[in-house]
BATI-670713 format. One record per residue: residue in three letters; chain; x, y, z of N, C-alpha, C, O in turn. Coordinates in nm, 2 decimals. Each point is the difference from the previous one (the first is absolute). Layout:
! BATI-670713
[ALA A [X Y Z] [X Y Z] [X Y Z] [X Y Z]];
...
END
This chain:
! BATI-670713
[UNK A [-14.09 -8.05 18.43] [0.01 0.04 0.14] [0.14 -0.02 0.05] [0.06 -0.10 -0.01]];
[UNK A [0.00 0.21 0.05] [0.15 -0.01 0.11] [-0.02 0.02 0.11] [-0.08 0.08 0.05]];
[UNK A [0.15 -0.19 0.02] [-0.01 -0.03 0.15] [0.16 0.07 0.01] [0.09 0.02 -0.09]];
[UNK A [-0.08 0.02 0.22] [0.14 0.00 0.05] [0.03 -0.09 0.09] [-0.09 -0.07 0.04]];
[UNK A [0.22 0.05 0.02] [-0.01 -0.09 0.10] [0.07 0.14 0.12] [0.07 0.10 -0.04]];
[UNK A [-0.09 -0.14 0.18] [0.03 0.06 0.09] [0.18 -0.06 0.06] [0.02 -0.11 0.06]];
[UNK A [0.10 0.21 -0.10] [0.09 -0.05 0.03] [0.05 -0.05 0.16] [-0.04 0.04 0.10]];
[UNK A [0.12 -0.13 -0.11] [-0.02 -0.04 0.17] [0.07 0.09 0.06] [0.08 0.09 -0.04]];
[UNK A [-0.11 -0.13 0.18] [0.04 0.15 0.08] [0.16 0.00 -0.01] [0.07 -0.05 -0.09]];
[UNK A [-0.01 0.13 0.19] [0.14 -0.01 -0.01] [0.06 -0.05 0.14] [-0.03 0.00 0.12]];
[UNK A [0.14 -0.06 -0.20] [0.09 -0.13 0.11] [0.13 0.06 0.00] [0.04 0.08 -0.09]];
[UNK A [0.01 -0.11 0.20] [0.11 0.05 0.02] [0.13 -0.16 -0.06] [-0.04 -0.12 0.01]];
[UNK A [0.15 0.15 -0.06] [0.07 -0.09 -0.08] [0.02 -0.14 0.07] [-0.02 -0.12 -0.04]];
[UNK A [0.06 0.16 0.18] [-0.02 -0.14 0.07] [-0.16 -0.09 -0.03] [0.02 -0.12 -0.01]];
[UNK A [-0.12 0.15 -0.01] [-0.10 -0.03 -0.05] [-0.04 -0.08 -0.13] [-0.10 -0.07 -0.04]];
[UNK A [0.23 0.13 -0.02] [-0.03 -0.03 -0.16] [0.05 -0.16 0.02] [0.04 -0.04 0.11]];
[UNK A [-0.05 -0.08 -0.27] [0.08 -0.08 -0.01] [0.13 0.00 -0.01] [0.04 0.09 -0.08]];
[UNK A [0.05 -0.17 0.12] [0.14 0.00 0.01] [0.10 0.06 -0.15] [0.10 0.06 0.00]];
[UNK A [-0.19 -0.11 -0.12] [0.04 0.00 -0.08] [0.01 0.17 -0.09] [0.06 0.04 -0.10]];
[UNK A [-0.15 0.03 0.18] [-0.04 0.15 -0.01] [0.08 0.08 0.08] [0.02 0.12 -0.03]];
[UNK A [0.03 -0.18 0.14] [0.05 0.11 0.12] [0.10 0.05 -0.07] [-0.02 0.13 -0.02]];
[UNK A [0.17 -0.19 -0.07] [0.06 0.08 -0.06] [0.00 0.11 -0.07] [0.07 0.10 0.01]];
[UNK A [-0.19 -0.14 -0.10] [-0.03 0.08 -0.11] [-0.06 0.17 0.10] [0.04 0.11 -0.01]];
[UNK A [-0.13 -0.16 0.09] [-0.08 0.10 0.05] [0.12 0.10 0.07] [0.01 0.12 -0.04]];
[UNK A [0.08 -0.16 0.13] [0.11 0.06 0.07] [0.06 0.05 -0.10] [0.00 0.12 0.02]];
[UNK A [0.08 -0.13 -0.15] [0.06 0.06 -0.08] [-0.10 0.12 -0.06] [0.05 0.11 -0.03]];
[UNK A [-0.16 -0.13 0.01] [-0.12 0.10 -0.07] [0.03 0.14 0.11] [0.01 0.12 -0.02]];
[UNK A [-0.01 -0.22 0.18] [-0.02 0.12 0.09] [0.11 0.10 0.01] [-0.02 0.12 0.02]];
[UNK A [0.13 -0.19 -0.03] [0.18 0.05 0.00] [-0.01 0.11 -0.13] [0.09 0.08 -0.03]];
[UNK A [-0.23 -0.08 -0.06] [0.05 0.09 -0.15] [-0.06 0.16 0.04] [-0.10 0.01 0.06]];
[UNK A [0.17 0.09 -0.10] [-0.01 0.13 -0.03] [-0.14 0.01 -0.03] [-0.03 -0.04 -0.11]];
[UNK A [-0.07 0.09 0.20] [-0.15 0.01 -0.04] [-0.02 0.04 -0.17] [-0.11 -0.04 -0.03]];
[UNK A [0.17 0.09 -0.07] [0.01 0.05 -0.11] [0.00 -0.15 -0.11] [-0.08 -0.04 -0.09]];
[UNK A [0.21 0.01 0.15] [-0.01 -0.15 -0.08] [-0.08 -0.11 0.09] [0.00 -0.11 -0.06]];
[UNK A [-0.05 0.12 0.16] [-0.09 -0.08 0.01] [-0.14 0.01 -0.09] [-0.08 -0.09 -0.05]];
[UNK A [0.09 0.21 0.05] [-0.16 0.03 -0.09] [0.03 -0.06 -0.16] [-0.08 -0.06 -0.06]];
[UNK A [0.19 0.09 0.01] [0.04 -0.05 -0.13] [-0.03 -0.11 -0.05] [-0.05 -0.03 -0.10]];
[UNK A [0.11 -0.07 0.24] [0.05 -0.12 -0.04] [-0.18 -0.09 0.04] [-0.03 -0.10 -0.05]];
[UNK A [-0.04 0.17 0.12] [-0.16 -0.04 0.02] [-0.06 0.03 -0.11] [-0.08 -0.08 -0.04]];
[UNK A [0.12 0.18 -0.03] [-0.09 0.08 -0.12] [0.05 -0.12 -0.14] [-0.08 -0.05 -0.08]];
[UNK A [0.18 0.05 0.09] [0.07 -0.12 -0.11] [-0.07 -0.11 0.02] [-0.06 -0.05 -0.09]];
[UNK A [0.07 -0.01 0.21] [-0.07 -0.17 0.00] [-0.16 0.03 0.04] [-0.06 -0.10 0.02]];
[UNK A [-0.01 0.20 -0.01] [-0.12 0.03 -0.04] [-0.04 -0.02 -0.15] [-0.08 -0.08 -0.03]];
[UNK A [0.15 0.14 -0.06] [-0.01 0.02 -0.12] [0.01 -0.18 -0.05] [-0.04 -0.02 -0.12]];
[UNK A [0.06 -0.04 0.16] [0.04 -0.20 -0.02] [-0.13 -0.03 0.05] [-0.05 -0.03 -0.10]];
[UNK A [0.00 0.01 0.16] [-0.11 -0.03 0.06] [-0.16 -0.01 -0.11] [-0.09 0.08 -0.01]];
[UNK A [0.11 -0.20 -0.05] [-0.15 0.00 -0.05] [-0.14 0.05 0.06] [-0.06 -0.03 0.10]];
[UNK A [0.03 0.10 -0.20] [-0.15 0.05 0.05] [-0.12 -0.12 -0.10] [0.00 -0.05 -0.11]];
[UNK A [-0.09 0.06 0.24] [-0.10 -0.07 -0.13] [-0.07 0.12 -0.08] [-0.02 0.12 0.00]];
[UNK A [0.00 -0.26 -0.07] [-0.05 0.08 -0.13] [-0.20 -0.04 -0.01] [-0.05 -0.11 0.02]];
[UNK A [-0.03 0.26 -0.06] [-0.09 0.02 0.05] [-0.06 -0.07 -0.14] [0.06 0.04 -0.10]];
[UNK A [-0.17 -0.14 0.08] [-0.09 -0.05 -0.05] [-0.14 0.08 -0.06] [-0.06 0.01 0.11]];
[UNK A [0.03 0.02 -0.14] [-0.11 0.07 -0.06] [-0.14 -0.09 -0.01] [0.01 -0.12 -0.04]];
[UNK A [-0.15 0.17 0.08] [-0.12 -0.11 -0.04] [-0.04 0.05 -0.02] [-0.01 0.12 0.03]];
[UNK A [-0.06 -0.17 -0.12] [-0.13 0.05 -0.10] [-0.14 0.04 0.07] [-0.03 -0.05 0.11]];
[UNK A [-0.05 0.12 -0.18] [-0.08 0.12 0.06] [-0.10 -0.13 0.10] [-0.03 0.01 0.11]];
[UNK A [0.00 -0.13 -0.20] [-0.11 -0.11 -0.01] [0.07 -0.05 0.14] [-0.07 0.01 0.10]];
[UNK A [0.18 -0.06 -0.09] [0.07 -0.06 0.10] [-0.05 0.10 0.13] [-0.04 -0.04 0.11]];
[UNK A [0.06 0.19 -0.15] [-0.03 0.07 0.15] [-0.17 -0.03 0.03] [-0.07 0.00 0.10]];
[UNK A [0.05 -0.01 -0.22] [-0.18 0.06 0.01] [-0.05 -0.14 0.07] [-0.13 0.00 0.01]];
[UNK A [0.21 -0.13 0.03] [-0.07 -0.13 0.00] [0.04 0.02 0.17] [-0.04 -0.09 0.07]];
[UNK A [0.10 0.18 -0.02] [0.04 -0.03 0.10] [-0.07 0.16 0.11] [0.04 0.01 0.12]];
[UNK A [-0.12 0.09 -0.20] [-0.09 0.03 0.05] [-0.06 -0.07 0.14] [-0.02 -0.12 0.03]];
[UNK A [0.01 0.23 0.04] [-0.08 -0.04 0.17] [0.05 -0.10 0.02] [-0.07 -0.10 -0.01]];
[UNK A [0.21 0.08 0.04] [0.08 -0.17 0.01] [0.05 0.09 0.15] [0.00 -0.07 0.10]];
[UNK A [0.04 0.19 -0.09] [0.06 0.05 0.10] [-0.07 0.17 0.00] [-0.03 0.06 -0.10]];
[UNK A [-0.01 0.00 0.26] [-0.07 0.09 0.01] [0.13 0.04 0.07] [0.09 -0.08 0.04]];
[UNK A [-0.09 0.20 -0.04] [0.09 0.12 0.12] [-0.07 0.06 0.00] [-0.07 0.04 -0.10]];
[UNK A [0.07 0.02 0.26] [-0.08 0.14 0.06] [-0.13 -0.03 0.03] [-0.04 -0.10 0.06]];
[UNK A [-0.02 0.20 -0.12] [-0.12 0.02 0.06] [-0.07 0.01 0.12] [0.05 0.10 0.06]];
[UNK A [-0.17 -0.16 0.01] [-0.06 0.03 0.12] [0.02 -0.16 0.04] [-0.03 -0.10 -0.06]];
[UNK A [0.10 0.14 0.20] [0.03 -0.17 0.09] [-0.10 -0.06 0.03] [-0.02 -0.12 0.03]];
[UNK A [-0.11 0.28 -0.01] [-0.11 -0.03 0.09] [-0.12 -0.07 -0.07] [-0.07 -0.09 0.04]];
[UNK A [0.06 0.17 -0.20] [-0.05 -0.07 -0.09] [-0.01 -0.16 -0.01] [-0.09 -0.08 0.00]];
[UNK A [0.25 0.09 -0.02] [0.03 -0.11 -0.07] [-0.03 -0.15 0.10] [0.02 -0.12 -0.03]];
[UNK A [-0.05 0.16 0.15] [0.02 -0.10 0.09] [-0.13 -0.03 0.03] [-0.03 -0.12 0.04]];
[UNK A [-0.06 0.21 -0.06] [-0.14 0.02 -0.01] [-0.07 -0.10 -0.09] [-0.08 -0.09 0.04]];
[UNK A [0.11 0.12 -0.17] [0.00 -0.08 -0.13] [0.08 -0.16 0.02] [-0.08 -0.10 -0.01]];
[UNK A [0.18 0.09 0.03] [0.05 -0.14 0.06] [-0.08 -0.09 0.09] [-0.04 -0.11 -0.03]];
[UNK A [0.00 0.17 0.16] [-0.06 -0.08 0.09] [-0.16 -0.01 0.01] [-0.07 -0.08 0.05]];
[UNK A [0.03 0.22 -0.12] [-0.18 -0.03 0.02] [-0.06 0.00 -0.15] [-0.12 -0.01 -0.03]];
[UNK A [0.24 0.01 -0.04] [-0.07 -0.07 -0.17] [-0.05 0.13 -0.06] [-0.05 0.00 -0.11]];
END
């Protein structure tokens, strides 16, 4: 299963930590061209995880462990009057 995470919103540099404002201000001072470069370069550095594999038995034990969809109306039906 891959989750993503939702990136945080956007801050203006005064916002950021002190230790960032430089960096951020020089990024902003760059030629939108080499800004993309120099993002695309330290993108490429950035560890990705690495995806795990489970065996068929591991999914099959975990059957009806989690429902999506279906009928709300059902299901609430089923829940509260048995």
């Amino acid at each position: 299963m891959v989750f993503s995470v939702t990136p945080p919103k956007a801050a203006s540099i005064s916002q950021l930590p002190e230790r960032l404002a430089p960096l951020a201000r020089q990024l902003a001072e760059l030629d939108p061209t080499d800004r993309d470069l120099l993002i695309r370069a330290v993108q490429t550095q950035i560890p990705r995880r690495k995806l795990r594999g489970v065996s068929w038995e591991q999914l099959e034990k975990l059957k009806g462990a989690v429902s999506l969809g279906g009928n709300a109306v059902e299901d609430c039906k089923a829940l509260y009057d048995g």
